[in-house]
N, C-alpha and C positions, 0 to 999 in steps of 0.2 A: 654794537658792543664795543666797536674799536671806532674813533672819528680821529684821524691825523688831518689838520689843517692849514696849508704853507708852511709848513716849518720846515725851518731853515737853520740850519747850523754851521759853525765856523770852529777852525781850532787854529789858533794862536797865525791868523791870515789867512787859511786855507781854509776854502769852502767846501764841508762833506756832503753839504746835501741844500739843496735850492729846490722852494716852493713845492715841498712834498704835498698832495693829499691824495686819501683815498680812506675808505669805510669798512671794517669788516661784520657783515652781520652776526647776531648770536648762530651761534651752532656748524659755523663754516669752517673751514681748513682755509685758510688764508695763507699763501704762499710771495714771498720777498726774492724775487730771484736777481741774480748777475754775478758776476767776476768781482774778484778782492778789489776791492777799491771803491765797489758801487755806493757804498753809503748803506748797505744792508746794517750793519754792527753797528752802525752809530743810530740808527734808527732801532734796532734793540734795546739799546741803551735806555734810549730816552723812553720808551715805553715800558721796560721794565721797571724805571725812577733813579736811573745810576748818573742819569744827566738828564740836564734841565736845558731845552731848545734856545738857540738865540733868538729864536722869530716863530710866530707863529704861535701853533696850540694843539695839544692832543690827550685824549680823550680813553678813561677805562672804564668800561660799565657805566657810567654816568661821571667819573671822576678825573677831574684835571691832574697828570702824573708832572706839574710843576708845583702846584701851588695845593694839594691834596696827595702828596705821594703814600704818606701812613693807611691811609683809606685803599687808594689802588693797589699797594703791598697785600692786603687781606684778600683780593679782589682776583688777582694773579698767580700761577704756578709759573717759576722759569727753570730751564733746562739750557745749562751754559752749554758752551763749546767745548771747553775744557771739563774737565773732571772735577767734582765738588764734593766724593766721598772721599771716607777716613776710611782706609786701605787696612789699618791696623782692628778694625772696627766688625761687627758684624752687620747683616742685612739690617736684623732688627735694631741692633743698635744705632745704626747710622738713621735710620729713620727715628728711632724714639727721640734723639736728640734734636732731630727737625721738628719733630710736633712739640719738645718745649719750647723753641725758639716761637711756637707760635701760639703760647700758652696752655697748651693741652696737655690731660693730667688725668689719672685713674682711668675711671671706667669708659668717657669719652676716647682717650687716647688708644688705647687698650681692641676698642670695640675702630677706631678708624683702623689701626695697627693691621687686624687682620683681612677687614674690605678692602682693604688698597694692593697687600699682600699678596691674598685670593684673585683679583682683580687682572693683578699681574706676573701670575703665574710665578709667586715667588715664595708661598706658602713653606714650598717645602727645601730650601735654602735661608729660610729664616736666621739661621745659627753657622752659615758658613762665613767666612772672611770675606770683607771684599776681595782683596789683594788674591783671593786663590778663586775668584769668578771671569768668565768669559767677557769681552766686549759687549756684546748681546745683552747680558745678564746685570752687566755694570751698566748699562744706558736704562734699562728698564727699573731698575733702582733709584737713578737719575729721576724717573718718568714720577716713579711712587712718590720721592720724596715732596716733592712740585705738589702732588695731587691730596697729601695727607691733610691739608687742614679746607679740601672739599672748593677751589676756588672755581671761579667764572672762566677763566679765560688762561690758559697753557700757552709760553711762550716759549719756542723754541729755537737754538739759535745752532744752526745746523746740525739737526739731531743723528743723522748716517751717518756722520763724521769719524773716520776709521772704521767701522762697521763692515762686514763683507756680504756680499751678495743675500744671504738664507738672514742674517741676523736683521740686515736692515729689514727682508719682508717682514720680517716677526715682531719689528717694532711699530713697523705699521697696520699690522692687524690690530694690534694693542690700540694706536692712536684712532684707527675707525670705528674701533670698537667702544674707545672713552665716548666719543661725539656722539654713534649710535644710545647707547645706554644711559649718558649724562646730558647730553645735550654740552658737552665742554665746546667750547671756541677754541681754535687754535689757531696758534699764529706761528708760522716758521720763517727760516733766510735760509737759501739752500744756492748752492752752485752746481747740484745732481738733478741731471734731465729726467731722471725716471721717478725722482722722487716730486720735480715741479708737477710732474703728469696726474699726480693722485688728489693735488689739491682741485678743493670748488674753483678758485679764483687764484690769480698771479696779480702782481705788480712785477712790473722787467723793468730794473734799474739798473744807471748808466753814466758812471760818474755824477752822482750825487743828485739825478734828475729821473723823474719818471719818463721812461719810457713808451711803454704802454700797458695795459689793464686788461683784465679778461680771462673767460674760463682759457685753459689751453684748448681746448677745440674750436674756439672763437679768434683767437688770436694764430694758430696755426692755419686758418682757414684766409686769411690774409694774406698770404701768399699766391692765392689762387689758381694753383696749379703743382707739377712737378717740377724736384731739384734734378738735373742733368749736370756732372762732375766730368770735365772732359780731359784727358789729359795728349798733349800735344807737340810735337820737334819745336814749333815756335809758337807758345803758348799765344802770345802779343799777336801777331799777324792772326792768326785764328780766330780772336776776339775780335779782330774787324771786320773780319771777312763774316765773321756771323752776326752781329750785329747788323751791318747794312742790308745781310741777307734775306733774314727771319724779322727784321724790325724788335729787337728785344734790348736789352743791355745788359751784355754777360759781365760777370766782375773776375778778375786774375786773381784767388786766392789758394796759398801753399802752393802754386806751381800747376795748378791745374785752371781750368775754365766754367765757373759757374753759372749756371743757368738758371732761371727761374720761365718755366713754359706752360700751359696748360699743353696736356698728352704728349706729355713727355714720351714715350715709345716711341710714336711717331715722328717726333723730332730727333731721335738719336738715328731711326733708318734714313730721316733726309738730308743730315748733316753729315755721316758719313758718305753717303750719295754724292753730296757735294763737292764736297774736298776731299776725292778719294787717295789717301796714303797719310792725307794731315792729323787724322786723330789714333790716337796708339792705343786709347783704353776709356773706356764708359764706364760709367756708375749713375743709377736712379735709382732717384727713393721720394717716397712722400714728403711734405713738410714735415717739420720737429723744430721742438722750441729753439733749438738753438739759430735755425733757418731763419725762426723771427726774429732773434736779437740779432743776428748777422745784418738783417736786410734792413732794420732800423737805425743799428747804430755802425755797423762796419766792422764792428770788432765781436771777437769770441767771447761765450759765457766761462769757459775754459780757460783763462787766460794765465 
C-alpha cells in the first residue's frame, strides 16, 4: 500500500534523511518511531505530498506522491500534529466543510456525515463547539475529518500528542477498530513507547537513517536477554571489573551501569557476590523498545 524507496532528502545542506526504504502493507498499523530530529516529519511530509523527495521515490496505493500528488491526495486521510479544527466551529461543521473541500454534496455527504460520526463515537456532540470539547474528543474529530471522504490509507503524525493516559487508549480503540472494520492502512511517527508497542511493524529511525525494521517483538527479542541497571560509588571501575568478569560490555549511562545479560537474576546475585559493598542499588527488567534504539544507536528515543 506504502513503497518508500532511497529517498533521500536535504534542506538548504542539511541532510534529513539518507537512503530510506521500507513497505507498508494494506491493512497494517505501520509505526515511524525515534527522537526529534530522526527524520520522522519530513518523511510525513513527503508522503502526505507537502514535499517532493530529493532522491529517490515513494509510493501511495499505486501512486507516485511526487509526480501524481492530486491522485494520492484522494488516496490519503492525514492527521497533523497540530490542530486543524475551527474552534469557533461545530463538530458537524468543521467536518461538513471538509467534505466540500473534497467535493461532496447532498445526500452523499449527508449519509458519510453520520457513518464517520457514529463510527467515532461523536454522534451525539454533533452541535457542540470545538473550542468547549476535550483533547480526546478534539483528536477524534481530527480522526473523522481524515476519514470523511472514505480513503486508503490514515496518516498519522503523532497522534497521542497531548493526550493523557484514558484519552490516548480510546483513540486507539477507535484506530484498531478503523483497520478491523475497514481494512484502513495506517501509518504513524510516534516518540511514545506504549503507543510503538500496538503497531504490526516499526521502522527506528536515527538521524535521518534507518535503523532497524520489525514487529516490536522481533526487534525487542534482539537483545537477547535481560536489562540489569546498576548503580555504583565508582560507576567507571565497576564497568571494568564486570566486563573482564562476566565477559559482557556494560555501557555507563545517567550514572548508572547497563547491562545487557541473558538471566539477568542470576547475574545480579553474582555481581553483588563479587564486588561486595561496590553496588548500592539494582534494577531488572525485560527488553523495551527503547533498550533497542539504545543498543543500536547509543542514544534515547526520548530525547
Amino acid at each position: 500500500m506504502i513503497a518508500v524507496e532511497n529517498v533521500t532528502h536535504r534542506y538548504d545542506g542539511r541532510t534529513a534523511l539518507t537512503g530510506v526504504t521500507f513497505r507498508v502493507g494494506a491493512g497494517q498499523i505501520f509505526g515511524l518511531l525515534g527522537p526529534n530530529g530522526s527524520g520522522k516529519s519530513t518523511l510525513f511530509r513527503i508522503l502526505s505530498t507537502m514535499m517532493v523527495p530529493s532522491q529517490g521515490r515513494a509510493t501511495v496505493a499505486g501512486f507516485d506522491v511526487a509526480t501524481q500528488s492530486a491522485q494520492v491526495r484522494f488516496q490519503i486521510g492525514v492527521v497533523f500534529q497540530s490542530q486543524s479544527l475551527d474552534k469557533k466551529l461545530t463538530v458537524e461543521e468543521n467536518l461538513r466543510a471538509q467534505g466540500h473541500l473534497f467535493g461532496l454534496a447532498g445526500a452523499v455527504l449527508r449519509s458519510r456525515l453520520e457513518a464517520v460520526m457514529e463510527r467515532l463515537g461523536l454522534a451525539d456532540r454533533r452541535g457542540d463547539l470545538v473550542q468547549a470539547l476535550s483533547g480526546g474528543l478534539r483528536r477524534r474529530v481530527e480522526v473523522a475529518k481524515a476519514l470523511l471522504h472514505e480513503p486508503k490509507v490514515l496518516l498519522m503524525d503523532e497522534p497521542s500528542s497531548g493526550l493523557d493516559p484514558g484519552a490516548r487508549r480510546e483513540l486507539w480503540q477507535h484506530i484498531d477498530d478503523l483497520r478491523a472494520r475497514q481494512g484502513v492502512t495506517v501509518l504513524l511517527t510516534s516518540h511514545i513507547l506504549d503507543e510503538a508497542e500496538r503497531c504490526d511493524k516499526l521502522l527506528l529511525l536515527h538521524q535521518g537513517r534507518v535503523v532497524s525494521e520489525g514487529t516490536p517483538a522481533e526487534l525487542k527479542a534482539r537483545i537477547g536477554g535481560d536489562v540489569v541497571l546498576l548503580e555504583a560509588a565508582d560507576t567507571e571501575s565497576l564497568r571494568e571489573r564486570v566486563a573482564q568478569r562476566f565477559g559482557t560490555e556494560p555501557m555507563v549511562m545517567d550514572g548508572f551501569l547497563r547491562v545487557e545479560i541473558a538471566n539477568g537474576h542470576r547475574f545480579v546475585a553474582e555481581v553483588v557476590e563479587a564486588f561486595p559493598g561496590a553496588v548500592r542499588s539494582v534494577a531488572l527488567h525485560k527488553p523495551t523498545l527503547e533498550d533497542v534504539f539504545l543498543d543500536e544507536t547509543g542514544a534515547r528515543i526520548a530525547e
